[in-house]
PDB file of N, CA, C, O and CB in Angstrom:
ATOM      1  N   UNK A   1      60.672  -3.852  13.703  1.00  0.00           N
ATOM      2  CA  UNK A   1      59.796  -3.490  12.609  1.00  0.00           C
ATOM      3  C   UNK A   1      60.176  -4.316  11.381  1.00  0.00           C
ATOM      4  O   UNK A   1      61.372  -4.458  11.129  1.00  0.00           O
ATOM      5  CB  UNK A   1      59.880  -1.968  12.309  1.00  0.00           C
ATOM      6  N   UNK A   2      59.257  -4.867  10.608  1.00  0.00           N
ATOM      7  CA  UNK A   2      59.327  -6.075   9.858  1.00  0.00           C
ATOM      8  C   UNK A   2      59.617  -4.717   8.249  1.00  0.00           C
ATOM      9  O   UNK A   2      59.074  -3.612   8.283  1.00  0.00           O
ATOM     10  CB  UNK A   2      57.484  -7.436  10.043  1.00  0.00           C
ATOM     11  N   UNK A   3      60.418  -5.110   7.188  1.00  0.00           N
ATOM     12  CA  UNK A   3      60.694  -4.549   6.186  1.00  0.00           C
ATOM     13  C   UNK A   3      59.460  -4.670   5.185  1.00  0.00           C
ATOM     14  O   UNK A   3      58.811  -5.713   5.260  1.00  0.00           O
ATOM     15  CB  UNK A   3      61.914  -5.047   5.774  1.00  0.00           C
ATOM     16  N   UNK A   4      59.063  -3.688   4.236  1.00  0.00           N
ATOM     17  CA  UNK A   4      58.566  -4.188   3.446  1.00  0.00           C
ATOM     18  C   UNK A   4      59.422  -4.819   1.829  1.00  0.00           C
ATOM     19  O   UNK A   4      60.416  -4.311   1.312  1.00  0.00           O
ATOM     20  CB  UNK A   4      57.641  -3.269   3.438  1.00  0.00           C
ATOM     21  N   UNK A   5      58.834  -5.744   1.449  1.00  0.00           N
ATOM     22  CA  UNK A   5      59.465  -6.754   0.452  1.00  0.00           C
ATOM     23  C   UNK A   5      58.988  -6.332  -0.912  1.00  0.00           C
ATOM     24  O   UNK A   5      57.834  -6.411  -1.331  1.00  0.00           O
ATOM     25  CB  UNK A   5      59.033  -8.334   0.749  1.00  0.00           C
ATOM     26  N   UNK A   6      59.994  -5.897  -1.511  1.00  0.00           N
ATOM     27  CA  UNK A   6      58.928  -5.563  -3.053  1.00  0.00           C
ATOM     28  C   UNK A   6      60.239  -6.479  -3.967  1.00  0.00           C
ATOM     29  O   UNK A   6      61.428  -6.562  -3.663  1.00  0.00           O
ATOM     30  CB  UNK A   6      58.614  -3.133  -3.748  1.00  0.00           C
ATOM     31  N   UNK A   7      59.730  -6.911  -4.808  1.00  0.00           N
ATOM     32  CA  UNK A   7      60.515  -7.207  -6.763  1.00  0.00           C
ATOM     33  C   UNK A   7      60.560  -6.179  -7.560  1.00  0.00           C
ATOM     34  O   UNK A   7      59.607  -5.735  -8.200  1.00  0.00           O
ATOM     35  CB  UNK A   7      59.630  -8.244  -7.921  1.00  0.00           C
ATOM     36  N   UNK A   8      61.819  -5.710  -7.545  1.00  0.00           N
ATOM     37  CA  UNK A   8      62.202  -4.630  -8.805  1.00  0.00           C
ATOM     38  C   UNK A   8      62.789  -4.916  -9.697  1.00  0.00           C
ATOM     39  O   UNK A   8      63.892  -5.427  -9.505  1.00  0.00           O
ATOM     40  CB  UNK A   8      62.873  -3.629  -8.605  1.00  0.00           C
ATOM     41  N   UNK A   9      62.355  -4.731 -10.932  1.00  0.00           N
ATOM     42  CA  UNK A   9      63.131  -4.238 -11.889  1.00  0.00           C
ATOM     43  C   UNK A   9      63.998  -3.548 -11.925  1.00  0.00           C
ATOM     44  O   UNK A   9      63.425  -2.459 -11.893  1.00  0.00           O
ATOM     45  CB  UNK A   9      62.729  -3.864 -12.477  1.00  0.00           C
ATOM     46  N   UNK A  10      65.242  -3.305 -11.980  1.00  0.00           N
ATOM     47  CA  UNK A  10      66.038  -2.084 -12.043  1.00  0.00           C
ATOM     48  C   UNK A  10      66.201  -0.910 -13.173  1.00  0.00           C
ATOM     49  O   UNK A  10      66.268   0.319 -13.206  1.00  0.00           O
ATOM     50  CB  UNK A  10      67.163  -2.545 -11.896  1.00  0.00           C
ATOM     51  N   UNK A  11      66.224  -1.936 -14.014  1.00  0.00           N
ATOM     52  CA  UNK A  11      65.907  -0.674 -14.910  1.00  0.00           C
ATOM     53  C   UNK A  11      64.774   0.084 -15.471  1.00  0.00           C
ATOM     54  O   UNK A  11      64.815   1.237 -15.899  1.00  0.00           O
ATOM     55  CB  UNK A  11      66.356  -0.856 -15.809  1.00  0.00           C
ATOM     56  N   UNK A  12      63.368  -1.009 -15.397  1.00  0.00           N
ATOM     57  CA  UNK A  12      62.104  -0.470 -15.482  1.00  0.00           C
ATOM     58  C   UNK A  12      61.780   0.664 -14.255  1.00  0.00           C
ATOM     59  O   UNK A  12      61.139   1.710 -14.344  1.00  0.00           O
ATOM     60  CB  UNK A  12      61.120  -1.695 -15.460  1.00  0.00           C
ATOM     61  N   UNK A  13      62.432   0.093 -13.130  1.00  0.00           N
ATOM     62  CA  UNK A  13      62.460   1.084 -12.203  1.00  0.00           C
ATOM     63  C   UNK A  13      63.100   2.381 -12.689  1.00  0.00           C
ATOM     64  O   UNK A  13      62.215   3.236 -12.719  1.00  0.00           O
ATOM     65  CB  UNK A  13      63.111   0.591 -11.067  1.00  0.00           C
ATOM     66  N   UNK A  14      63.999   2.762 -12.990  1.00  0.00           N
ATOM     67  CA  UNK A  14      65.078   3.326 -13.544  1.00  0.00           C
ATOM     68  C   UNK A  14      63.934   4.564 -13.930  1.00  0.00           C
ATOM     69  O   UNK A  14      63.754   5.640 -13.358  1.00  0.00           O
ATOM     70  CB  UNK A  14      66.035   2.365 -14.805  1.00  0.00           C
ATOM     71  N   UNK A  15      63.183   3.932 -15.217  1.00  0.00           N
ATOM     72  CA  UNK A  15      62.724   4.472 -16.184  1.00  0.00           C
ATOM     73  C   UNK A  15      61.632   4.852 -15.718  1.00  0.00           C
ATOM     74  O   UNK A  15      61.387   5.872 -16.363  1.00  0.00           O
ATOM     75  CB  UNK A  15      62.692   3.833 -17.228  1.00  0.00           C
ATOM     76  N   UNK A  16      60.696   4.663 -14.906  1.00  0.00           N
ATOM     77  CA  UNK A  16      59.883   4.889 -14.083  1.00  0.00           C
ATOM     78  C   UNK A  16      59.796   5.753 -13.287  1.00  0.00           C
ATOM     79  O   UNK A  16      58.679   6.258 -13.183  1.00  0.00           O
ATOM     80  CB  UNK A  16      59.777   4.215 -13.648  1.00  0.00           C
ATOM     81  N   UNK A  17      60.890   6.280 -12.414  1.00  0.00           N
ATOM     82  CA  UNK A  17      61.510   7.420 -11.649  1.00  0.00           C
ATOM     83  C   UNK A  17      62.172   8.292 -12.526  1.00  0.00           C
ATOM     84  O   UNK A  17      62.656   9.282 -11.977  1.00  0.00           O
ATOM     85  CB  UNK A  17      62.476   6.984 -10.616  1.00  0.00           C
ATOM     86  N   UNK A  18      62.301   8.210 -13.556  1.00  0.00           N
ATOM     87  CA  UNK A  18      62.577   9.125 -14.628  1.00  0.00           C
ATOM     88  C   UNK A  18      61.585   9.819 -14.654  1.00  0.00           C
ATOM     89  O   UNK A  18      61.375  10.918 -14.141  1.00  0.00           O
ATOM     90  CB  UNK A  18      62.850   8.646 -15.862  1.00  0.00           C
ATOM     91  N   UNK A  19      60.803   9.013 -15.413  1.00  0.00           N
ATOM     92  CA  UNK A  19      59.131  10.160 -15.958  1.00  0.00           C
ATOM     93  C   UNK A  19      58.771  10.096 -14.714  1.00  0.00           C
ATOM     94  O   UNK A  19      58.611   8.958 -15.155  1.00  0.00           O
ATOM     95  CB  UNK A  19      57.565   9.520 -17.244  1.00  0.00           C
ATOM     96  N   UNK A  20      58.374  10.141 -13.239  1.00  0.00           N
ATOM     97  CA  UNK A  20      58.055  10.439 -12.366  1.00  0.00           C
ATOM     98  C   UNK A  20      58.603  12.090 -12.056  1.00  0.00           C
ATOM     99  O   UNK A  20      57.972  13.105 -11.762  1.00  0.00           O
ATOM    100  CB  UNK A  20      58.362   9.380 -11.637  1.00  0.00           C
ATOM    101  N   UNK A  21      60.296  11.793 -12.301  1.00  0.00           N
ATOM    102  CA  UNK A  21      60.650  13.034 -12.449  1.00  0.00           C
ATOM    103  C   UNK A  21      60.595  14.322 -13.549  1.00  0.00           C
ATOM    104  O   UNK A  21      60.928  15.503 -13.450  1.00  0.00           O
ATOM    105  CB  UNK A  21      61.565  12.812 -12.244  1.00  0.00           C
ATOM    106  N   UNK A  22      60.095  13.631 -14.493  1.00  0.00           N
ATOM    107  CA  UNK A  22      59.517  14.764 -16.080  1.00  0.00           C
ATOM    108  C   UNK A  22      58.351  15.193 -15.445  1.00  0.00           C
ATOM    109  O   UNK A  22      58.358  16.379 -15.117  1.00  0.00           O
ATOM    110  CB  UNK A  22      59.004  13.883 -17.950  1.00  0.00           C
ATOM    111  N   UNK A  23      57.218  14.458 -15.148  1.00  0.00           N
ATOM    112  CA  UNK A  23      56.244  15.096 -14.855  1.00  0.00           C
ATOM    113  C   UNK A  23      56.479  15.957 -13.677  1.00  0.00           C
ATOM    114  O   UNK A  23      56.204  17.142 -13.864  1.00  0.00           O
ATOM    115  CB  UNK A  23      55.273  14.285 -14.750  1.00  0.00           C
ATOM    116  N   UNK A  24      56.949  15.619 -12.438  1.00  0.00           N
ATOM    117  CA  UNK A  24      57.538  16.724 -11.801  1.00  0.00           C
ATOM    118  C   UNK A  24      57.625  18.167 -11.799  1.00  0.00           C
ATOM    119  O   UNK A  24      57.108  19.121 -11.218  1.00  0.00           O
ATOM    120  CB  UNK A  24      58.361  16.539 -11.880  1.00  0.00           C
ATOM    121  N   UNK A  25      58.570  17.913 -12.769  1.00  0.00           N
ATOM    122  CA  UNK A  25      59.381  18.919 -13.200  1.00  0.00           C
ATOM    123  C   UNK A  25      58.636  19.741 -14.047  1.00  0.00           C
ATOM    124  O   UNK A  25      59.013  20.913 -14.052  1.00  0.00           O
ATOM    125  CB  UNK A  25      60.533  18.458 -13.810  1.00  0.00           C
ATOM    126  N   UNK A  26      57.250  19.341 -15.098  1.00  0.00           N
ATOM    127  CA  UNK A  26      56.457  20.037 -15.749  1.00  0.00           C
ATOM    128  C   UNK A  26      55.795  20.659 -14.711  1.00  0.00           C
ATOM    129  O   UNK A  26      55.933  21.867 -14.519  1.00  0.00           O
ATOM    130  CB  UNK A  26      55.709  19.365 -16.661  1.00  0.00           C
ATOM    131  N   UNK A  27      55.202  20.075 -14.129  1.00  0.00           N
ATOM    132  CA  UNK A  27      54.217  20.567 -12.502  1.00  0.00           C
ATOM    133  C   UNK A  27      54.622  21.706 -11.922  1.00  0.00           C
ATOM    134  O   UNK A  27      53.811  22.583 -11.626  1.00  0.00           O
ATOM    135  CB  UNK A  27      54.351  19.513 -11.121  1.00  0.00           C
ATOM    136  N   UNK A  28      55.920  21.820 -11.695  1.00  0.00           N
ATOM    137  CA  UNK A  28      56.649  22.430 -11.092  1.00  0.00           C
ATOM    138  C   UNK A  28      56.746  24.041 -11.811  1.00  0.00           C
ATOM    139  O   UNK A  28      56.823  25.137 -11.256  1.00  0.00           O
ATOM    140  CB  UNK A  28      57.833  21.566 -11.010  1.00  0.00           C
ATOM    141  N   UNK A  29      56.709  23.693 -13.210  1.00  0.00           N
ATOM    142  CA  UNK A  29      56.743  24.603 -14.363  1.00  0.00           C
ATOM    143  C   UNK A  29      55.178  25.025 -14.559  1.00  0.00           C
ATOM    144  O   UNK A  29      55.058  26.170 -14.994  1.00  0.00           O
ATOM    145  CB  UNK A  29      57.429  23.837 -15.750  1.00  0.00           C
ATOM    146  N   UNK A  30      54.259  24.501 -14.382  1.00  0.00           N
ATOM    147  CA  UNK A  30      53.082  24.578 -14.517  1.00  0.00           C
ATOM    148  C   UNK A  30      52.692  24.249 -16.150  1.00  0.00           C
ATOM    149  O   UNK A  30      51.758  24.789 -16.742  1.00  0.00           O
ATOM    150  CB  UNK A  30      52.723  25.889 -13.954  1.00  0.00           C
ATOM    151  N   UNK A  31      53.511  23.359 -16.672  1.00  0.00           N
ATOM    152  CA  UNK A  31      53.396  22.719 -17.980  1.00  0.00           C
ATOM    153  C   UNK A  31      52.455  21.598 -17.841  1.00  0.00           C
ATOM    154  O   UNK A  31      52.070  21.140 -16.765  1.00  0.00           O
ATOM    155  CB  UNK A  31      54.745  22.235 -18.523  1.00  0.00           C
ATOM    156  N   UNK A  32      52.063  21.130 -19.189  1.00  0.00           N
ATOM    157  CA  UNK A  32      50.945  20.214 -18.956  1.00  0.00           C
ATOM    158  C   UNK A  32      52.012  18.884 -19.614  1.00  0.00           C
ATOM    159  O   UNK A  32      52.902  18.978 -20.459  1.00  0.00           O
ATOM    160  CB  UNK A  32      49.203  20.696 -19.904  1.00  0.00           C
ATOM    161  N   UNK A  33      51.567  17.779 -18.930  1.00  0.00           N
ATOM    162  CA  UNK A  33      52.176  16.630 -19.405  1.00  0.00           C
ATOM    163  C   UNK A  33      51.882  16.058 -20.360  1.00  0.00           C
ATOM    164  O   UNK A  33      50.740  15.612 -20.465  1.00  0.00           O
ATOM    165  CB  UNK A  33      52.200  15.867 -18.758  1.00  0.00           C
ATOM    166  N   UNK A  34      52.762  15.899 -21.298  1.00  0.00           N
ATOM    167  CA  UNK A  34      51.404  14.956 -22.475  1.00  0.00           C
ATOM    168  C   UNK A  34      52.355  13.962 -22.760  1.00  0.00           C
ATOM    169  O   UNK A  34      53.499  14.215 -23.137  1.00  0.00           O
ATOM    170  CB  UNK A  34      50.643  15.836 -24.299  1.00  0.00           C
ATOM    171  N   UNK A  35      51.734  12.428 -22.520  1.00  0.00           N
ATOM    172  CA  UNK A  35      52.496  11.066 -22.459  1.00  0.00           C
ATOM    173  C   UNK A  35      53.062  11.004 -24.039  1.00  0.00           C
ATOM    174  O   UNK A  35      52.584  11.415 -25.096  1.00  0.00           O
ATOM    175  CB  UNK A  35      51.366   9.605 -21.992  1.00  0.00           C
ATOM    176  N   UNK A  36      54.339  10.277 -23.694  1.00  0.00           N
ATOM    177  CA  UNK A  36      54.511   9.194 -24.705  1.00  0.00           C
ATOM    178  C   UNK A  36      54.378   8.398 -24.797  1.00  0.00           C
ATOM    179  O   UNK A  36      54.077   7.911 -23.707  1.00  0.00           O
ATOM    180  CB  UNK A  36      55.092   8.922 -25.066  1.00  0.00           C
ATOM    181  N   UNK A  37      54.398   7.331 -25.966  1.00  0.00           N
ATOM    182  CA  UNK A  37      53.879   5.918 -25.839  1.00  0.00           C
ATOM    183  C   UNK A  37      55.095   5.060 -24.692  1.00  0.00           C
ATOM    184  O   UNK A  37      56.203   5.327 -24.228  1.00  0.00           O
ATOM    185  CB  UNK A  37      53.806   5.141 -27.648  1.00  0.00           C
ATOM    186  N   UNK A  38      54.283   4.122 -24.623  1.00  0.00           N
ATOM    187  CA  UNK A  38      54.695   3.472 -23.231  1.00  0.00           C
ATOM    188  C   UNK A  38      54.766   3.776 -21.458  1.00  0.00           C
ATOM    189  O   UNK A  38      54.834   3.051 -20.465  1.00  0.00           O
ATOM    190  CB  UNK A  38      55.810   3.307 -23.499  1.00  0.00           C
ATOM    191  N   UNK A  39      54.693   5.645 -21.767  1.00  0.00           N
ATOM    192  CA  UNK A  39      54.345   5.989 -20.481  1.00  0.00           C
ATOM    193  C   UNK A  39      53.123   5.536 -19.462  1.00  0.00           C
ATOM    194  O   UNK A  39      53.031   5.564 -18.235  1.00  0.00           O
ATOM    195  CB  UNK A  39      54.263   7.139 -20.638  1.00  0.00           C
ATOM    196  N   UNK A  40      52.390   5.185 -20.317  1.00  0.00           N
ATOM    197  CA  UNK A  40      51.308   4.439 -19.382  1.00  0.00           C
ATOM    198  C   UNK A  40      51.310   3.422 -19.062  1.00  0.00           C
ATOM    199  O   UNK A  40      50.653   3.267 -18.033  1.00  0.00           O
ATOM    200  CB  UNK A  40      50.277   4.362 -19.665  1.00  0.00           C
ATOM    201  N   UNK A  41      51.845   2.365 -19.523  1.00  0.00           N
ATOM    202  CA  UNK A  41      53.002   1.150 -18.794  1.00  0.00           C
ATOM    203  C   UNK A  41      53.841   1.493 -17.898  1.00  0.00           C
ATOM    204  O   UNK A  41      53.960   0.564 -17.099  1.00  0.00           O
ATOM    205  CB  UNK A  41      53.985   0.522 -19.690  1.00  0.00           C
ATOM    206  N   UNK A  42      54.523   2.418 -17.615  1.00  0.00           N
ATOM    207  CA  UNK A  42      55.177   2.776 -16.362  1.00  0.00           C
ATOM    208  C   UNK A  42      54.562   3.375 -15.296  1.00  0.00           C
ATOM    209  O   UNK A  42      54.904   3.150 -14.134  1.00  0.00           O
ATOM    210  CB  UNK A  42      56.097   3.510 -16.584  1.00  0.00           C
ATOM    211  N   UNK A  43      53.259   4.477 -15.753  1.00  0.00           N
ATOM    212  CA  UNK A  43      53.047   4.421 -14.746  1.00  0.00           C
ATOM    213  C   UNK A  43      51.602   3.655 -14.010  1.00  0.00           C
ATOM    214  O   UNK A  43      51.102   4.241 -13.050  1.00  0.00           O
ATOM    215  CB  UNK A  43      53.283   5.560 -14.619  1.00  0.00           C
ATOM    216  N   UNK A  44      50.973   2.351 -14.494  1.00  0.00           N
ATOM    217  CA  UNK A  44      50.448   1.640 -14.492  1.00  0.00           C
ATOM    218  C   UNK A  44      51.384   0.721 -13.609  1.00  0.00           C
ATOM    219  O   UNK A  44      50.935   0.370 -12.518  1.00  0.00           O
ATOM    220  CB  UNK A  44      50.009   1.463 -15.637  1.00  0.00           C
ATOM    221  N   UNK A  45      52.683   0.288 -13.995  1.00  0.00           N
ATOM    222  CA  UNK A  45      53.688  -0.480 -12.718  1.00  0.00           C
ATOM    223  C   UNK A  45      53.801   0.402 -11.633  1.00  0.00           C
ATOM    224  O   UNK A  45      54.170  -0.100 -10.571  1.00  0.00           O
ATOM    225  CB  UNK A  45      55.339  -0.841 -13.147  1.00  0.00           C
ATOM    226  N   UNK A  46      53.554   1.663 -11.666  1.00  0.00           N
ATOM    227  CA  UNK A  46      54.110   2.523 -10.336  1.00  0.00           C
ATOM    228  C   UNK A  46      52.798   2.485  -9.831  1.00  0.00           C
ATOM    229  O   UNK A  46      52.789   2.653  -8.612  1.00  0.00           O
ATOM    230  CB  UNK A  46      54.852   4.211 -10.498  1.00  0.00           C
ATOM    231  N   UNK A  47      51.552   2.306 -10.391  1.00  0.00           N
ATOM    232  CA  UNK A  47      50.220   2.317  -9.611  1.00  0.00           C
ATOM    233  C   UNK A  47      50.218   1.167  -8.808  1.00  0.00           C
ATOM    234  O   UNK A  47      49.715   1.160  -7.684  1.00  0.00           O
ATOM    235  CB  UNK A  47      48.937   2.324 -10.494  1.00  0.00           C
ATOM    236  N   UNK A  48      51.010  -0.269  -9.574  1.00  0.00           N
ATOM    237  CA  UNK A  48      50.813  -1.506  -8.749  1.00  0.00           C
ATOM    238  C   UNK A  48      51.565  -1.339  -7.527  1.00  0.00           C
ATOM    239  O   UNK A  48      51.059  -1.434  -6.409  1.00  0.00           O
ATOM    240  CB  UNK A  48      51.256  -2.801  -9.464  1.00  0.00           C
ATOM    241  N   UNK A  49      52.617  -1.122  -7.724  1.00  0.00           N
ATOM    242  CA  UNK A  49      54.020  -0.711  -6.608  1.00  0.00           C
ATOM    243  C   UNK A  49      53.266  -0.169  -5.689  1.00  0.00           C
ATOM    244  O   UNK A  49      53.207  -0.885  -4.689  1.00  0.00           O
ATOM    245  CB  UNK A  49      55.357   0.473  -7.095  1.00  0.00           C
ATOM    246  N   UNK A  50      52.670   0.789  -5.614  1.00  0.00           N
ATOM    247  CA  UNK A  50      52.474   0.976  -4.443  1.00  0.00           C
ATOM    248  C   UNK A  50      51.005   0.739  -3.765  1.00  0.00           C
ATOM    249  O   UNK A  50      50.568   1.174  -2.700  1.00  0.00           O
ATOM    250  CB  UNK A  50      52.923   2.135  -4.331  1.00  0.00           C
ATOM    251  N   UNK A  51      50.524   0.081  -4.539  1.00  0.00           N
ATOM    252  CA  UNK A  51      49.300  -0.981  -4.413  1.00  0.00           C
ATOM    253  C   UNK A  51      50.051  -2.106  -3.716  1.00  0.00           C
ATOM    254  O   UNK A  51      49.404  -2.625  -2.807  1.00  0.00           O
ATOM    255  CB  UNK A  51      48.549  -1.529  -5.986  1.00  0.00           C
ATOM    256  N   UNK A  52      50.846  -2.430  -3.855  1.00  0.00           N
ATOM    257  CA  UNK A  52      51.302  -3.445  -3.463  1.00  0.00           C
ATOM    258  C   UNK A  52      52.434  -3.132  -1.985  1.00  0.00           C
ATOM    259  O   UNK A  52      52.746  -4.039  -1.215  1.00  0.00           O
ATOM    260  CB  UNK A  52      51.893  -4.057  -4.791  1.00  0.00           C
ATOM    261  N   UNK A  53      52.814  -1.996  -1.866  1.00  0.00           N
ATOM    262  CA  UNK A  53      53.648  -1.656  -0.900  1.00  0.00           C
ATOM    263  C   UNK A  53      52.158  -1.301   0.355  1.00  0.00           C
ATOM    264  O   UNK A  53      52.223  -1.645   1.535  1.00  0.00           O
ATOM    265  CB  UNK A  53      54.879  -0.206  -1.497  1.00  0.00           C
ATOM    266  N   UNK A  54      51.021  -0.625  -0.213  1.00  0.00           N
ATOM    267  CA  UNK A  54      49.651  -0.600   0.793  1.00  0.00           C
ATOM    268  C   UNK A  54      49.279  -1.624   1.375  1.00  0.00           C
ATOM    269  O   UNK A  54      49.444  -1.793   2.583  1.00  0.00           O
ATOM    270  CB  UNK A  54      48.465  -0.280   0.226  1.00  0.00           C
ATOM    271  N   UNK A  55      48.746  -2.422   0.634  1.00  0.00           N
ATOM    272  CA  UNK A  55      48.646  -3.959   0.660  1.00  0.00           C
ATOM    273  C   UNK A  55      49.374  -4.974   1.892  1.00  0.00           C
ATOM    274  O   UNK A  55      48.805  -5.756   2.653  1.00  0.00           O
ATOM    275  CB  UNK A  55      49.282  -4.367  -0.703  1.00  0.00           C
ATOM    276  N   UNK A  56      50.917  -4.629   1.772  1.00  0.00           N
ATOM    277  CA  UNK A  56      51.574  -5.480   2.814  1.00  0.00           C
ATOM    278  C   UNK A  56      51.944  -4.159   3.880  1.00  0.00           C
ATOM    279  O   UNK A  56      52.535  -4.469   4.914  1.00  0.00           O
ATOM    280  CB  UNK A  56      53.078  -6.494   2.140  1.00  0.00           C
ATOM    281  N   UNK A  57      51.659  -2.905   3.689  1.00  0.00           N
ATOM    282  CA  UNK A  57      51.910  -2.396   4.931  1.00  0.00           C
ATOM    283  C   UNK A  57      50.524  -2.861   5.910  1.00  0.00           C
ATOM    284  O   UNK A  57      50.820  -3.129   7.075  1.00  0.00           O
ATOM    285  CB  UNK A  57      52.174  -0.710   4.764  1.00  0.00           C
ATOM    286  N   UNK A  58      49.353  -2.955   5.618  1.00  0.00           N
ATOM    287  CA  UNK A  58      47.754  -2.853   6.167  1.00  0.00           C
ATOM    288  C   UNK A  58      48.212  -4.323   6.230  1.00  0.00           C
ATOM    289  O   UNK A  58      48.562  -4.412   7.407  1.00  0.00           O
ATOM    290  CB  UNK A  58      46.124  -2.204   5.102  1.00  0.00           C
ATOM    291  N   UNK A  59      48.408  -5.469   5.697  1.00  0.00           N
ATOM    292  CA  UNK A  59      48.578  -6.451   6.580  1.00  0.00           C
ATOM    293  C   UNK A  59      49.777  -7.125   7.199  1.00  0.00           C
ATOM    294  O   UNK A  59      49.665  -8.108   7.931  1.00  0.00           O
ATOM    295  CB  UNK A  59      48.034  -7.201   6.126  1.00  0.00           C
ATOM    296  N   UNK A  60      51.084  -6.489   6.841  1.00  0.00           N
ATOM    297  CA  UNK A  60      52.197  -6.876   7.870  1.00  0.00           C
ATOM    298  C   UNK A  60      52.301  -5.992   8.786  1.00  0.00           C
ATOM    299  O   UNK A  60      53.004  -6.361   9.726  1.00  0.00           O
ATOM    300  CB  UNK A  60      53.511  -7.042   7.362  1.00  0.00           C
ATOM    301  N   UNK A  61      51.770  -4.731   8.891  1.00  0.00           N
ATOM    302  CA  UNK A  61      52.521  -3.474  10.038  1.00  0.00           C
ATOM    303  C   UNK A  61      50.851  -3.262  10.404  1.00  0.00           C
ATOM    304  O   UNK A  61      50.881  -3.026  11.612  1.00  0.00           O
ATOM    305  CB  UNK A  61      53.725  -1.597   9.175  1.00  0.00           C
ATOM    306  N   UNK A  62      49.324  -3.225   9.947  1.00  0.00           N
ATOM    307  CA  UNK A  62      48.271  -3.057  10.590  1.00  0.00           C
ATOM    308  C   UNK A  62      48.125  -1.169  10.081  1.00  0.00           C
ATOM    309  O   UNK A  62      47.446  -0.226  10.487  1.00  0.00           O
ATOM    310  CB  UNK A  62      48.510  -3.615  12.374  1.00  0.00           C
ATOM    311  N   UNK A  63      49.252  -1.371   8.926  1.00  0.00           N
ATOM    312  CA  UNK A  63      48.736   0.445   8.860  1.00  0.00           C
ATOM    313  C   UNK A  63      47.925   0.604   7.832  1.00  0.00           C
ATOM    314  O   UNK A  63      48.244  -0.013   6.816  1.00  0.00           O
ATOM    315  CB  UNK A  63      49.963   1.668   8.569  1.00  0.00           C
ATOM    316  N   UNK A  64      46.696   1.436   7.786  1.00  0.00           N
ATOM    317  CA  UNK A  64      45.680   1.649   6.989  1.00  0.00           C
ATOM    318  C   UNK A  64      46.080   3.008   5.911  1.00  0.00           C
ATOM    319  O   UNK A  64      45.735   4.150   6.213  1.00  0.00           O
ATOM    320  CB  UNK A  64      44.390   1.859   7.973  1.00  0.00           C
ATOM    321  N   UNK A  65      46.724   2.753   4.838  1.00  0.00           N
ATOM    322  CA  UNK A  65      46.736   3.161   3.907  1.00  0.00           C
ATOM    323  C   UNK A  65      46.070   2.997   2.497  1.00  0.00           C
ATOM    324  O   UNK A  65      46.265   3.763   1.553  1.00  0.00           O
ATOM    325  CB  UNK A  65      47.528   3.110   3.983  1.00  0.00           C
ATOM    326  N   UNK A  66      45.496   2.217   2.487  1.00  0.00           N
ATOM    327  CA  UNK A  66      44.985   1.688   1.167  1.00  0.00           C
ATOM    328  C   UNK A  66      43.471   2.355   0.770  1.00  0.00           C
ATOM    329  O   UNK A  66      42.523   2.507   1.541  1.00  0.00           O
ATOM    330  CB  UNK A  66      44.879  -0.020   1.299  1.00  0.00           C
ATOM    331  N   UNK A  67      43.541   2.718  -0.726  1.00  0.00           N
ATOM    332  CA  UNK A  67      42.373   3.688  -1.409  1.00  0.00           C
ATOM    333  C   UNK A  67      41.023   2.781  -1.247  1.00  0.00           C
ATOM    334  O   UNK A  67      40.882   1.583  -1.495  1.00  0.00           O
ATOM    335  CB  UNK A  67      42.708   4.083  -3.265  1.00  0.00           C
ATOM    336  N   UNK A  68      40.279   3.525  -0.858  1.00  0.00           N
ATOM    337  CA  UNK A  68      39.104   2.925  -1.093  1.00  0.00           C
ATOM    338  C   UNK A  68      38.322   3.880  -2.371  1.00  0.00           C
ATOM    339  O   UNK A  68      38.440   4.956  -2.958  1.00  0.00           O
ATOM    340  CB  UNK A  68      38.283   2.835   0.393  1.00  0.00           C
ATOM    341  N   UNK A  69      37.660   2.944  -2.337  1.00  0.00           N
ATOM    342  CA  UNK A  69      36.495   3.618  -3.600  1.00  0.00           C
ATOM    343  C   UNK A  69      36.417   4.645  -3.164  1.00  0.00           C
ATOM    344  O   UNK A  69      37.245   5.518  -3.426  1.00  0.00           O
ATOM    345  CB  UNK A  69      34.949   3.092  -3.888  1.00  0.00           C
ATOM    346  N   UNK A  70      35.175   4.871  -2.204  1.00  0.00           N
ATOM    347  CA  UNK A  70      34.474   6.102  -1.393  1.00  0.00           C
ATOM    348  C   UNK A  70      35.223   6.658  -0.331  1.00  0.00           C
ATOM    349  O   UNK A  70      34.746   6.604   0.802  1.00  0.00           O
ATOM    350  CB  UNK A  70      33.173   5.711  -0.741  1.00  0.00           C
ATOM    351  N   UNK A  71      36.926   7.475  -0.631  1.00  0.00           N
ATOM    352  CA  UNK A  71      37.472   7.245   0.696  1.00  0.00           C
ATOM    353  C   UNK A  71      37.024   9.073   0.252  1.00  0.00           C
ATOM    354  O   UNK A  71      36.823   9.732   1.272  1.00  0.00           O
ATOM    355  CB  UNK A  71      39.379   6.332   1.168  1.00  0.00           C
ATOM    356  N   UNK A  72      36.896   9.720  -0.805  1.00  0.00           N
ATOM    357  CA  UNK A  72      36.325  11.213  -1.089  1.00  0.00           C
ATOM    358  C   UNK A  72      35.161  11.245   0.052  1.00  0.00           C
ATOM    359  O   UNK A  72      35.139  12.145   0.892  1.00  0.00           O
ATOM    360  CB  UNK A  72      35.632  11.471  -2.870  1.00  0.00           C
ATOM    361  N   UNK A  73      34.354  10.371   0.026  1.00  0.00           N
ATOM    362  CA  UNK A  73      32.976  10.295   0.638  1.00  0.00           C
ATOM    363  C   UNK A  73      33.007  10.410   2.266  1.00  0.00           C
ATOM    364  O   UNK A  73      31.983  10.492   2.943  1.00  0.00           O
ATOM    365  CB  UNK A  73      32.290   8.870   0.196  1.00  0.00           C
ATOM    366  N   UNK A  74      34.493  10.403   2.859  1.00  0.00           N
ATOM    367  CA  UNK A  74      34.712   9.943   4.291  1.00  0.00           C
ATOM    368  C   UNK A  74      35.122  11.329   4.824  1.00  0.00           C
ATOM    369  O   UNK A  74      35.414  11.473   6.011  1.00  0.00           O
ATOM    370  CB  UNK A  74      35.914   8.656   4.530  1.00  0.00           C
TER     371      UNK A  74
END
């Protein structure tokens, strides 16, 4: 089984799995999240990440993960 290949940041990563884990943790609480600035830069990189981890799974491994527009519609 072939790996998938990503470029990280480490510490943007860092910071990224942080507020991944705040919001969490509000969810969890049934609190509502309300961003700070720059949070939408992080999680705008975590939207690509795994846009990009879909991407090479559907064409290095043949697995169909990736959003479609109309995938509600299916």
């Amino acid at each position: 089984m072939n790996d998938i290949i990503a470029n990280i940041n480490g510490p943007l990563f860092r910071n990224q799995r942080l507020l991944l884990l705040k919001i969490a943790d509000l969810a969890q609480k049934k609190q509502p999240y309300l961003p700070d600035s720059g949070n939408s830069d992080l999680l705008e990189g975590l939207v690509n990440l795994t846009d990009d981890i879909a991407d090479q799974a559907h064409d290095e491994h043949g697995i169909d993960c990736l959003l479609e527009e109309n995938a509600d519609d299916e």
